[in-house]
C-alpha positions as CSV (number, residue, x, y, z in Angstrom):
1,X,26.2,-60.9,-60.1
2,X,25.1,-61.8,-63.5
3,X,23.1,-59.7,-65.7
4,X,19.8,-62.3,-65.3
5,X,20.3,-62.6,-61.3
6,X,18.4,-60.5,-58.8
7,X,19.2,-60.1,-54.6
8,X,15.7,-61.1,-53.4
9,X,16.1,-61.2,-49.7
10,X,19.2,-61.0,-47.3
11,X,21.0,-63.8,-46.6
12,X,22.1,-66.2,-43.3
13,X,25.9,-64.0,-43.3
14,X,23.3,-61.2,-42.8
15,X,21.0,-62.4,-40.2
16,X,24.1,-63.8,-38.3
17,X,25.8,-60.2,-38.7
18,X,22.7,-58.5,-37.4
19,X,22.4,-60.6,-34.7
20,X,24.2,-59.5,-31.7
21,X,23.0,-55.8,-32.5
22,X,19.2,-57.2,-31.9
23,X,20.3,-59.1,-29.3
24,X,22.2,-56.4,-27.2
25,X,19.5,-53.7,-28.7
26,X,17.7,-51.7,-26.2
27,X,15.5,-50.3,-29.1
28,X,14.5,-51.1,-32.4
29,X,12.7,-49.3,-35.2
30,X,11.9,-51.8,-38.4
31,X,10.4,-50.7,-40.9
32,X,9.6,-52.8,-44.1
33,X,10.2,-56.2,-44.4
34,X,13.3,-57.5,-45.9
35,X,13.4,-58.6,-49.5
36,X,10.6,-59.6,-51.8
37,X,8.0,-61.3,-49.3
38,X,5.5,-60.6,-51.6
39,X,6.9,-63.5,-53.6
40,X,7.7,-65.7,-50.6
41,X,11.2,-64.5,-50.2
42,X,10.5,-64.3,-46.1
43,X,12.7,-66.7,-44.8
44,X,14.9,-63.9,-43.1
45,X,12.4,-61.5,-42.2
46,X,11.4,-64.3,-40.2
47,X,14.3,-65.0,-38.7
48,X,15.2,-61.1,-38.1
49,X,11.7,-61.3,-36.4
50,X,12.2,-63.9,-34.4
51,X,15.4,-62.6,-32.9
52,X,13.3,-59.4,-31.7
53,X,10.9,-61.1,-30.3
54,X,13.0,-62.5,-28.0
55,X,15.5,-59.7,-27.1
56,X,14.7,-57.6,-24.1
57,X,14.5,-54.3,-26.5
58,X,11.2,-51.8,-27.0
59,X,10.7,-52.7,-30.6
60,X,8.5,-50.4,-33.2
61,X,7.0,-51.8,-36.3
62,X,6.2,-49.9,-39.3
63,X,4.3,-51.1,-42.5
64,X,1.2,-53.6,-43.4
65,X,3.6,-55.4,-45.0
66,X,6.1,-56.2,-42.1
67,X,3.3,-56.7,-40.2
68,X,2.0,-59.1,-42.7
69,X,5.6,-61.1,-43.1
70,X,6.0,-61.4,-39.7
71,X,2.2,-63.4,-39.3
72,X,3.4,-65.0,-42.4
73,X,6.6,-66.4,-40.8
74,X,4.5,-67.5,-38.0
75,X,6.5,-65.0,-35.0
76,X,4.4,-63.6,-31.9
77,X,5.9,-60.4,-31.4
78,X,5.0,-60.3,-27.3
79,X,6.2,-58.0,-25.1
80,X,7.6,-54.2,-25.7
81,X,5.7,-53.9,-29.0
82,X,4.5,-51.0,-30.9
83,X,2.6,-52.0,-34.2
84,X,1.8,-49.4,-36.6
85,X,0.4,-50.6,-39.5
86,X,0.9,-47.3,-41.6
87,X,4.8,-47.4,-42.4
88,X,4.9,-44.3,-44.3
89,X,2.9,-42.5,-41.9
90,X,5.1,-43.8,-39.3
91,X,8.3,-42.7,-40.6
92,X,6.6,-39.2,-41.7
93,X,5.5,-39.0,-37.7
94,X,8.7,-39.4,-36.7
95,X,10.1,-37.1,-39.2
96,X,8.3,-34.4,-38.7
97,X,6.2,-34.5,-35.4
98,X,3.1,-34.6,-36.9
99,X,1.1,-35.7,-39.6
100,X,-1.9,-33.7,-41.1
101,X,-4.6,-35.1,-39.4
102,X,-3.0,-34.8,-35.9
103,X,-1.8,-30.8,-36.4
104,X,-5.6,-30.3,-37.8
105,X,-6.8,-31.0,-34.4
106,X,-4.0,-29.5,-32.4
């Protein structure tokens, strides 16, 4: 890679890697989308996305901004979806057990 080049996003070789793993996937935990959606790198989030919503797994979503790539790639996520929109939160949750404002009113 040359010193003005950036990676923005994965690539096709990555989706197409990835691919059987979704498909034969019984669960999935994504969080974050892939490259810089922000600047309309989504093309492969898209396609990641759309290879979850049609495998058979129980799939968990982390972060507004996956959440927001996905809608912007124009998937439905149906079936065995969990959608949380707080990434960080989500990762600490699972992490740890707990988050603050849960163990405050245990």
């Amino acid at each position: 890679m040359e010193k003005d080049e950036r990676m923005v996003d994965i690539g096709p070789d990555t989706v197409k890697m990835l691919a059987p793993y979704i498909t034969g996937a019984k669960f999935i935990l994504w969080n974050g989308p892939t490259g810089i959606y922000e600047q309309g790198y989504n093309t492969y989030t898209g396609q990641l996305a759309e290879l979850m919503s049609k495998s058979d797994a129980k799939v968990v979503l982390g972060g507004g901004d996956t959440v927001a790539a996905i809608e912007q790639a124009g998937v439905k996520m149906d079936g065995d979806v969990f959608i949380s929109t707080g990434g960080g939160a989500m990762l600490e949750y699972l992490l740890k057990g707990t988050l603050p404002g849960i163990s405050v009113l245990g």
